[in-house]
Residue, then its C-alpha position, 0 to 999 in steps of 0.5 A: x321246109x313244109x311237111x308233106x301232105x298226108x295221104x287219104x287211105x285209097x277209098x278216099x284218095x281224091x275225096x275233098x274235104x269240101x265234098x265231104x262237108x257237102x255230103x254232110x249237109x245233104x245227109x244232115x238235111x236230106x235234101x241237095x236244096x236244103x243243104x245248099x241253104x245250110x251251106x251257102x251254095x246253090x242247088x246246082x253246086x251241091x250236085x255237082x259236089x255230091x257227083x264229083x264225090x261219086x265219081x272219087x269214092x267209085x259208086x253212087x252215094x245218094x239216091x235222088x228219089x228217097x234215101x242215101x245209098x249207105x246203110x245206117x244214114 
């Protein structure tokens, strides 16, 4: 019998561990297209990352022009 899965505290219920390594690059790098070289991806699947993550945790994260959302990154 396997264990159950443990549930992520409700802000991140929805929230994948691959999105999250997808918002760590981008605010690693600061940019979509130099976290898609970090990781391996394209462009167009880095955004559609960070946009589903968005669309889990309720509010913007990332502003396209200038600077994350978030105080502090």
């Amino acid at each position: 019998m396997t264990a159950p899965k443990k549930k992520l505290p409700e802000p991140f219920d929805g929230v994948t561990l691959d999105q999250l390594r997808v918002f760590t690059a981008v605010a690693e790098t600061g940019s979509f297209s130099a976290a898609a070289r970090q990781i391996g991806r394209v462009q167009s699947a880095v955004s559609q990352a960070m946009a589903s993550l968005e669309d889990a945790v309720g509010f913007k994260i990332w502003r396209m022009n200038t600077e994350p959302s978030l105080p502090g990154l």
